[in-house]
N, C-alpha and C positions, 0 to 999 in steps of 0.2 A: 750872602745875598740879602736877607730881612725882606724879602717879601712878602707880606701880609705872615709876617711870624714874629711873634710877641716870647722874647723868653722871659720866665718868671722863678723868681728864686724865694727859699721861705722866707728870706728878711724880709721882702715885699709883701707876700701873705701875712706875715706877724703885724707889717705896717697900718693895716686896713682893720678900723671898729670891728670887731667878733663879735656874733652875736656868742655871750653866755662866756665872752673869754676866750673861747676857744677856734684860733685860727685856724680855717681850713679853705682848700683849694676851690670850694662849691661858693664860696662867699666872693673869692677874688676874682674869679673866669668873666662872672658877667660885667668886672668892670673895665675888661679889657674891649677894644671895639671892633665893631660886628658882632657881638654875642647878644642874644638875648635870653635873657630870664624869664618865664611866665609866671613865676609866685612863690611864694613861702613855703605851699604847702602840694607835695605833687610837684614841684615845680622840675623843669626841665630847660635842657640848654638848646639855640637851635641857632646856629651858627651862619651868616649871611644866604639865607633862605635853603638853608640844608634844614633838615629833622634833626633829632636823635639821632635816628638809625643812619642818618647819611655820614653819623660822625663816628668813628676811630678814635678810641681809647684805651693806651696803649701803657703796660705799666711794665717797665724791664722787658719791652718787647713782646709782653704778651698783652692781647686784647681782653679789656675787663668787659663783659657785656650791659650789664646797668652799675656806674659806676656812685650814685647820687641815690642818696637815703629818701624817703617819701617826705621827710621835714626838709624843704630843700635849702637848709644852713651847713649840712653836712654831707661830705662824701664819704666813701667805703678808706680815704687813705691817707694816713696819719702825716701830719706838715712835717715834723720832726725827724722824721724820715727820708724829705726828699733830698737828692740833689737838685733837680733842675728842673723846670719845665720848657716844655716849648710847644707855644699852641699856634697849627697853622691853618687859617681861618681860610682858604683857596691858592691855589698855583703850588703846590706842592711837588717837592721832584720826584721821580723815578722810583727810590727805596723804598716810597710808602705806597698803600695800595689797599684794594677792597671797600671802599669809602668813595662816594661822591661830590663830600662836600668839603671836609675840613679834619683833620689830627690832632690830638691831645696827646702828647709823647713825654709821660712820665719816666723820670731813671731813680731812684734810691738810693743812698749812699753806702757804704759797711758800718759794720758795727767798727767800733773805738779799738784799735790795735795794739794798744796801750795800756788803760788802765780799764777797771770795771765801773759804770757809770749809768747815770737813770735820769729818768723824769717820773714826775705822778703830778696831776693836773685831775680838778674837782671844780665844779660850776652846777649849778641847775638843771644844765640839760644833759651832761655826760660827766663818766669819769674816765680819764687814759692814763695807761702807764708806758714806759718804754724803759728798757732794761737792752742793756748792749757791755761785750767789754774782750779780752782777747779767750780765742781757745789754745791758740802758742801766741804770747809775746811777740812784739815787735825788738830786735835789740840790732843795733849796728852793725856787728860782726856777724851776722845771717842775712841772706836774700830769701826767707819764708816766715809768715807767717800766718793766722789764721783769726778770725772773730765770729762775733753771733751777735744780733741785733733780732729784739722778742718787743712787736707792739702791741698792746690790744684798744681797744673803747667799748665803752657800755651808756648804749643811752637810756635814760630811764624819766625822760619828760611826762609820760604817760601816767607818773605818779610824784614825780615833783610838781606837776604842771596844775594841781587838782590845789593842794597848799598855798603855791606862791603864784598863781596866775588863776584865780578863778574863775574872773574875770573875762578870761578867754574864752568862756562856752557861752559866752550871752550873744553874741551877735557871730559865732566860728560854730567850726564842729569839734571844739577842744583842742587839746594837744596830745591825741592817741599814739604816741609815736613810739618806737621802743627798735631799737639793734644791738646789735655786738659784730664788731671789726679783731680780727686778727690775725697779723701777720706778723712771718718769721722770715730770717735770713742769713745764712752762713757763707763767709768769703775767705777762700785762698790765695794767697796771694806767694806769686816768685818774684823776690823784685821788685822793682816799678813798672817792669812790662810786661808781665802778664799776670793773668787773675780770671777766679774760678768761682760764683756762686750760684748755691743753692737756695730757692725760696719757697713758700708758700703760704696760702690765705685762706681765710675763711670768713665768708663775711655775710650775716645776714639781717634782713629788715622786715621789719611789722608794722601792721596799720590797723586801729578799730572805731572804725566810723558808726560802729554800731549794725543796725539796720540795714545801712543805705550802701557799706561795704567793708567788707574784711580782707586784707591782703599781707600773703607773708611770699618770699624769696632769700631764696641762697646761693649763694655762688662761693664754689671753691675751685682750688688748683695747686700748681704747683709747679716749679719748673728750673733750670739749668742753663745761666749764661756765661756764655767762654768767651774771652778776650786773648789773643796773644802777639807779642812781639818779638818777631824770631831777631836773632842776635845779629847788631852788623847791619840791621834792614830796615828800608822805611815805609816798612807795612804794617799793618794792621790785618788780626784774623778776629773774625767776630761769629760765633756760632750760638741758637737758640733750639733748645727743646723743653714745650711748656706742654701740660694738658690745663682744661679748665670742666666745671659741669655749674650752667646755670639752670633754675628751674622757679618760678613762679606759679601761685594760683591766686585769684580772684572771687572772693565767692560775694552776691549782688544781690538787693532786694529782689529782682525779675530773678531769681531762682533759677539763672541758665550760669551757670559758675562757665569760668576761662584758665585755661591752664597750658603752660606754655614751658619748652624745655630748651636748650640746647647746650651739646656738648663735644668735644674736639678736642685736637694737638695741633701746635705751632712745630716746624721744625725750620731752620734758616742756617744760611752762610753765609758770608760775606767776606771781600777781601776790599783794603781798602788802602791804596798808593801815592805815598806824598812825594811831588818834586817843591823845587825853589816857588815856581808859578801856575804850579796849576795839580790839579787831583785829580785819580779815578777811583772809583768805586764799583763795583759788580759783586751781585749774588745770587741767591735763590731761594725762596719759602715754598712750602707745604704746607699748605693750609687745610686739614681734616674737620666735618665736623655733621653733626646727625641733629635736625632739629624735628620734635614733635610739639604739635599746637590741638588743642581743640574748643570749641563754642560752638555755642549754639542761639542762632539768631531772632529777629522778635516772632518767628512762623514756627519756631522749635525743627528748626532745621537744622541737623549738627554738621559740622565744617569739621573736618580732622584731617589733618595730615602727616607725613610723617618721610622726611628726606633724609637721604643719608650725600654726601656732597664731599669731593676734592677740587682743590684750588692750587696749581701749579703755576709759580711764576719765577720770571728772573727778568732782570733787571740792571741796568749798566746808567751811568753816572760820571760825566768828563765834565770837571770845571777850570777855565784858563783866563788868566790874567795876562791883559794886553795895554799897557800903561794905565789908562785911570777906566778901561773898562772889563768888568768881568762879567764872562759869559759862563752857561751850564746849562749843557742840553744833556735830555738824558732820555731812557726809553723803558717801557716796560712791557713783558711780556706774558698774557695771563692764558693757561687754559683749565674753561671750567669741565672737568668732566663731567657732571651728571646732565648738560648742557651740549655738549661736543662741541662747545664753543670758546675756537681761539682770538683773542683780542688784546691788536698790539695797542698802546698810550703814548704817543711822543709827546716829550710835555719839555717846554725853556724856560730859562731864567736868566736874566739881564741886567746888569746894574753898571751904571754910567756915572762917574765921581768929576761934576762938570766943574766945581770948584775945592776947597776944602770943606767949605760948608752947604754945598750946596749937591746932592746925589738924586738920579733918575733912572727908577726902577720900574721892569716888567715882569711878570709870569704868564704861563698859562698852559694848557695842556689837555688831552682825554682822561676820561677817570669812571670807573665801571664797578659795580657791586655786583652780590648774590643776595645779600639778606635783605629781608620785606621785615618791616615792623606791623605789629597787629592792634597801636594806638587808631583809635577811633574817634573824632573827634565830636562828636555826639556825646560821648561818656560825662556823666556828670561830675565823678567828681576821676579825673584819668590820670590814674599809676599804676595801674597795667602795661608793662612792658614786655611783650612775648617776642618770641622770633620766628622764624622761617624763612626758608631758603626758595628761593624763582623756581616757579610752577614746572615743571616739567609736560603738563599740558598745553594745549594750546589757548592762546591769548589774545585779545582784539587790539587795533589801536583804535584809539580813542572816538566812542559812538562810531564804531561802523563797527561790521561784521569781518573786516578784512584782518587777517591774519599776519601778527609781527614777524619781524624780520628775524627776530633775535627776544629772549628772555630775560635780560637782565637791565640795570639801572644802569642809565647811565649821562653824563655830564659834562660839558663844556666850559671852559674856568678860562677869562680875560681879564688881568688887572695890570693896572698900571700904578705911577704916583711917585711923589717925590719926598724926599727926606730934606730939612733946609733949620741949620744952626741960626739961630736967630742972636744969639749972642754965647757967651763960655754957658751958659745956665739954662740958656730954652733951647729947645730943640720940640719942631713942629714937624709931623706928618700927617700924608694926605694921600689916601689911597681912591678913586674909584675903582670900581667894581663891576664884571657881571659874569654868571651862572646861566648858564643854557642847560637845563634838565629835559633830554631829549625824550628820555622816557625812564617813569616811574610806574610801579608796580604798587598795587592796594589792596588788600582783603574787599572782595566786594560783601559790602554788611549787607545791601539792599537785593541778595538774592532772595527770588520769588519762591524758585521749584527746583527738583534735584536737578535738573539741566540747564539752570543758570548757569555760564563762569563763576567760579571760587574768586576768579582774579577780576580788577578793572585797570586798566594803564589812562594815564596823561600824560601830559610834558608841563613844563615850567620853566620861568625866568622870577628869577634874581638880582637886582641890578640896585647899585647907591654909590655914595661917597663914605669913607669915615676916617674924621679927623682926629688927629690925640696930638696933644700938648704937653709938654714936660717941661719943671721948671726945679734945679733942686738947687737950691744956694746953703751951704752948715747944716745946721738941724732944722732946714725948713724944706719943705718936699712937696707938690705941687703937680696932681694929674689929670687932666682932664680929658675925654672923649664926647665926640657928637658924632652921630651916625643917623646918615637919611638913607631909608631905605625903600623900596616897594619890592612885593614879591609875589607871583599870583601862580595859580594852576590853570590848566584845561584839560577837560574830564570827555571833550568833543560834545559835550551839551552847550555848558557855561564856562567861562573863564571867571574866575571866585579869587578871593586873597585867602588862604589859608588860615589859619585861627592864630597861627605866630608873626602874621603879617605889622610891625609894628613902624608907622611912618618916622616917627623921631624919637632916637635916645641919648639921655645925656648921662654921665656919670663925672662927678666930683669927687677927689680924693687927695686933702690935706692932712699931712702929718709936720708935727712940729716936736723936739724932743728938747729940754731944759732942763735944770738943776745941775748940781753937782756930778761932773761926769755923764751927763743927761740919761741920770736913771729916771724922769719923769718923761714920758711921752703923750701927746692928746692927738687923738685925731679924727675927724672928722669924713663923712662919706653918705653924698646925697645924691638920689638918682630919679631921673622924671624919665615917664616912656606914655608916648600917645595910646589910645586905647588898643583893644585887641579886635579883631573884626567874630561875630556870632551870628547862626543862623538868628531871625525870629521868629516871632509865632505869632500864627493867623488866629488858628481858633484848638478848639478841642471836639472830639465827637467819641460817640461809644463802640471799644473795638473788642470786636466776638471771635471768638478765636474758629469756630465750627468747626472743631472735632468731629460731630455728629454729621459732616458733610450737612446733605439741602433740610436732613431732618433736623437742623440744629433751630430750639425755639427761643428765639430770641425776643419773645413777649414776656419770658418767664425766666431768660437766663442774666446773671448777672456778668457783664462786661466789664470789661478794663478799660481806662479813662484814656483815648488818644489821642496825640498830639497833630495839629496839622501845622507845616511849616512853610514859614516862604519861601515862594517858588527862589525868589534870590538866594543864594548860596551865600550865608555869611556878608549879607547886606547891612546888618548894624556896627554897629561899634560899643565895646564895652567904655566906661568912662576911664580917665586917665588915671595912671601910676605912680604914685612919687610917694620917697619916704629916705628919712634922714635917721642915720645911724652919730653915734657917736659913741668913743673912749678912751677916759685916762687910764695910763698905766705905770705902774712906780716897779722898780728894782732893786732888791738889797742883795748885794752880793758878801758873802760871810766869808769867802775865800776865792783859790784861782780856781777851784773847779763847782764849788757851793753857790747858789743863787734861790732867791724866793721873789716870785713875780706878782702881783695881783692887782688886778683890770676890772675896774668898773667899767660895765657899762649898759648902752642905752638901746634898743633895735624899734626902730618907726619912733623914732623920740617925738614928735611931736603927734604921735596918734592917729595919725591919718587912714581911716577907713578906705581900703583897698578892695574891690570886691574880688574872690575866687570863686561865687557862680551864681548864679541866680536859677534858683527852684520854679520851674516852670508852671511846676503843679499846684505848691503851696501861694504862689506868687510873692515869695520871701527873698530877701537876696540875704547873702553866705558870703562872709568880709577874708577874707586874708587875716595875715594874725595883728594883733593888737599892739601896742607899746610893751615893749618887754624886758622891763629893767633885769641885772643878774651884778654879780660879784663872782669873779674866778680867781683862785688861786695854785699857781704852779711853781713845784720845788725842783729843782737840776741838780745833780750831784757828780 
C-alpha cells in the first residue's frame, strides 16, 4: 500500500552526515517527511501533529517507551543491528494500535550463522562494539542452526566535550550528556521457515545541567519472538512475549523533583495467509502494564498516581488485488479494562495503479490510546518523559463542567496523495494530510486546590501537504522533502498552536560516492524549519507562597520572582532553524570480511546559532549546540 510509510534500511542511515561518525536512526527520522525535530539537545520527534506520546515505538514488536537519548543525535538502538524500518506517519492498518498518531516499527536482524565477526567504532561522542557469530554452525546438510548477536555503546561527550568543544558552554549549557546502550540477541533457526529468538536490553541516560536540572532513566527488558511455517502451507504464525520496566526522575532548581515509572508485558498472536491475489491476517495482543507518576506543582500541591491497566485487542486484516487496484480494509478491536471501555477502529487502505508510472493512494481510519504523557510545555529546559495511564476519575470536556463520554485519546486519520515516476531516476510524492484529535488528555499543571481535576481534555486538528522527491542515478543520490503544515489545540478557553507547531520544513539530502570501487563517499544534509510558536511575557511580580495563611508578612518576607504571561497561548514565534551538516568518508577493505572506515565530519557546519530557550528570568537566550567538528573511526571484521 506505502501509504504515508517510509521504509528505511541502514544503508540509508550510514548515507546521511553523522554527527561524530556515528550513524543512527535519531539523525535519519527527522529527514523523512512529516517528522519534526525540536533540537539538538532534549530534542524530540512529533510526527504530523501527534506528540511523543501519540507515537509507537516498536522494537521486535515490543514497545520501547523513550527511545531517544537527551543529546538528540542518538537513539537507545544500534544501526548495525537493524534489519528494517518502517515509519508510518498516519492511516495505519489494523495490526498496529494504542497510538493516535503514527508507528516506528523496528525488526533486528540475527547474529552471522557462519562465522564469528564484529565491529568496534570510536568518535568523540561514543564508543560501540558489536560482536555476533554462530552458537551451532550453519552447514548444508542440517536444517538448524543457532547464533548470538551482543551490542553495546557508551557515550561519554560529558568529558570529551570539555577538551575538544569548549567552546560549547559559552553561548549552550555544555555538553552534560552521558549513557550506555545494551543489547543482546539469540536466534534458532529450523530451516528457512521457522525461527525462534530471544532478546534483551538495557539502556540508560544522563543529564547534568547543573543547577537548573538533573535527569537520569532506565529502561530495561526482555523478550521472545516466534515465527513459524508449518510444512506444505502458506501461513505464517507469528507469536510475541516481551516484559519491559521504564523509570525516570527529574530533580529541578524549584526543589519539587518529578519521577515517573512504567512497567508491563506484551503478549501476541498472529496468523497470517497468503493467496495468488490477495492476504489475510488476524491476531491478538495483551497489553499489561502499571504506571506510577509523581509531582508536585508551583502551590506544593503533590499529584500522584498510580494505575495498574490491561489492553485486550484483536484485530483482522484482508488485502485484495483487483487488476491495477488494491484495496485493505481491516478492523480493530480493543477493550480497556481498568476503563470498561470497548472500542471497535475500522480503518482502509486504497491504492489505484492509474498508469505504470502514475499511482493514487488513500488511508484512514479510528485510533485510540491509554497513555497520557506528563511533558509540560512551560518546562525550560523538557526531557522529562514520564507516563500514565487515563484517569479513572472523572473528566470535563473542554471548559465546561460537563462530563466525558469516554477516557481515552482518541483520533481521526484522512490522507490521500499520489505517487508519479517522473522519469527511470525521479520519482515524486505528495501526500496531504489531516488528523482530527477528538479528544486529548493532559496533566492539569494549573491546579489550584486539592479539588481541582488531576486531568484537563481538548481536541485538535492536524492538517498539510508533504512532498518528497527522489532522484538516484550510479553514485549520485538525491532526497528531498517539503512539508506545510498547521496544527492547533483547544483547551475550550483558547484555540493555541502547540509549541511543535512548525509552518514549513525542508530537508536536503545529497550523497555522492567515487574512487576506486567508490570507497570515498561525501555527503551532504541541510534542513530549514519555520520558528516554533512560545508563550510570552508580560511582566514579572513578587510571589509569596503564605504558608502562614492571612498571618503570612509580606513586608518582611522574601518572595520568589513571578512570572506573568500572556494571556495568548503561545502567540510568538521562536526565530527560524536551519543548519547544514556535512561528511567524507573513505573505506579500506584488507579482505572479504576485514574493513576500516573513517568519516570526517561536520554538524551546523556553518555555525548557525540556533536557539534552545531563552531564560526569562536572566533575559539571556540558551543556543542549541554549536559547529561540531569529529573524526570516527570504525573497524569490521
Amino acid at each position: 500500500m506505502q501509504v504515508s510509510r517510509s521504509s528505511v534500511t541502514p544503508k540509508q542511515i550510514k548515507s546521511l552526515p553523522s554527527t561524530g561518525g556515528a550513524p543512527d536512526i535519531a539523525q535519519y527520522l527527522p529527514v523523512l517527511p512529516g517528522i519534526i525535530f525540536t533540537g539538538d539537545q532534549g530534542g524530540q520527534l512529533y510526527i504530523r501533529g501527534g506528540s511523543p506520546i501519540q507515537n509507537r515505538i516498536l522494537l521486535d514488536g515490543m514497545t520501547i517507551y523513550n527511545p531517544f537519548h537527551s543529546i538528540g543525535f542518538f537513539s537507545v538502538f544500534e544501526t548495525e543491528t537493524i534489519r528494517n524500518i518502517d515509519v508510518m506517519t498516519g492511516g495505519f492498518s489494523a495490526e498496529y494500535g494504542g497510538r493516535v498518531s503514527a508507528i516506528v516499527d523496528i525488526s533486528t536482524r540475527e547474529g552471522n550463522m557462519k562465522r564469528f565477526g564484529g565491529m568496534v567504532g570510536v568518535n568523540p561522542f561514543q564508543t560501540n562494539i558489536l560482536l555476533e557469530g554462530p552458537l551451532k554452525k550453519l552447514k548444508e546438510d542440517e536444517n538448524t542452526s543457532s547464533s548470538f548477536l551482543i551490542t553495546g555503546k557508551k557515550g561519554y561527550l560529558d568529558q570529551t566535550g570539555k577538551t575538544l568543544y569548549p567552546y560549547a558552554s559559552n553561548d549552550t549549557l555544555g555538553l552534560p550528556f552521558s549513557y550506555t546502550d545494551l543489547y543482546g540477541k539469540m536466534s534458532f533457526m529450523a530451516g528457512s521457515s521457522s525461527r525462534i529468538s530471544l532478546f534483551g536490553f538495557n539502556f540508560e541516560d544522563g543529564v547534568d545541567y547543573g543547577s537548573i536540572a538533573k535527569l537520569n532513566w532506565k529502561n530495561r527488558g526482555a523478550g521472545m519472538r516466534l515465527s513459524v511455517v508449518p510444512g506444505n502451507s502458506n501461513a505464517v504464525i507469528g507469536a510475541l512475549v516481551a516484559f519491559s520496566d521504564y523509570k525516570i526522575k527529574l530533580d529541578q532548581q524549584d526543589n519539587r523533583p518529578r519521577d515517573s515509572r512504567i512497567s508491563g508485558f506484551n503478549i501476541g498472536l498472529d496468523f497470517t495467509f497468503f493467496n495468488l491475489d490477495s492476504e489475510i491476517k488476524y491476531g491478538f495482543d495483551i497489553h499489561g502494564f502499571n504506571t506510577e507518576f509523581g509531582f508536585t506543582n508551583f502551590l506544593d500541591l503533590n499529584i500522584r498516581q498510580e494505575n495498574f491497566n490491561t489492553e485486550i485487542a484483536g484485530f483482522f486484516k484482508y488485502k485484495q488485488k483487483w487488476g491495477n487496484l488494491i484495496i485493505e480494509p481491516s478492523a480493530r478491536l480493543i477493550y480497556y479494562s481498568s476503563l470498561s471501555d470497548l472500542v471497535l477502529e475500522p480503518r482502509l487502505g486504497l491504492k489505484y495503479n492509474i498508469t505504470e508510472y502514475l499511482r493514487f493512494k488513500l488511508a484512514g481510519g479510528f485510533y485510540s490510546q491509554n497513555l497520557i504523557s506528563t511533558v509540560n510545555e512551560l518546562d525550560v529546559v523538557n526531557l522529562f518523559v514520564g507516563f500514565l495511564s487515563a484517569p479513572e476519575s472523572r473528566i470535563y470536556k473542554p471548559g465546561t463542567l460537563e462530563e466525558t463520554d469516554h477516557r481515552l485519546q482518541k483520533a481521526i486519520h484522512a490522507i490521500s496523495g499520489f505517487e508519479i515516476d517522473l522519469s527511470e531516476k525521479i520519482m515524486l510524492n505528495v501526500e496531504p494530510y489531516y488528523k482530527r484529535f477528538t479528544q486529548l488528555i493532559a496533566l492539569n499543571r494549573n491546579k489550584l486546590t486539592n479539588n481541582d481535576p488531576n486531568f484537563q481534555t481538548e481536541t485538535g486538528d492536524a492538517y498539510g501537504i508533504d512532498f518528497s522527491l527522489k532522484y538516484e542515478s550510479g553514485p549520485f543520490y538525491l532526497w528531498t522533502t517539503y512539508s506545510l503544515a498547521k496544527v492547533t489545540r483547544d483547551d475550550g478557553y483558547q484555540e493555541y498552536a502547540p509549541i511543535f507547531d512548525r509552518r514549513h520544513n525542508i530537508n536536503a539530502l545529497v550523497t555522492y560516492s567515487f574512487g576506486p570501487k567508490h570507497s570515498w563517499e561525501a555527503a551532504l544534509r541541510w534542513n530549514f524549519g519555520t520558528g516554533f510558536p512560545f508563550t510570552q511575557t508580560q511582566g514579572f511580580y513578587t510571589n509569596y507562597d503564605f504558608k502562614d495563611g492571612i498571618g503570612t508578612d509580606v513586608l518582611t518576607q522574601n518572595g520568589d520572582l513571578g512570572i506573568i504571561y500572556d494571556a495568548d497561548r503561545n502567540g510568538g514565534r521562536l526565530p527560524s532553524y536551519h543548519r547544514l551538516d556535512a561528511s567524507l568518508k573513505k573505506t579500506w577493505e584488507f579482505s572479504r570480511f576485514s574493513s576500516l572506515e573513517a568519516v570526517v565530519s561536520v554538524t551546523n557546519a556553518y555555525d548557525r546559532s540556533n536557539i534552545f530557550y531563552f531564560d526569562r528570568v536572566n533575559y539571556t537566550r540558551v543556543n542549541q549546540l554549536p559547529i561540531l567538528p569529529s573524526v570516527g573511526l570504525t573497524f569490521k571484521f
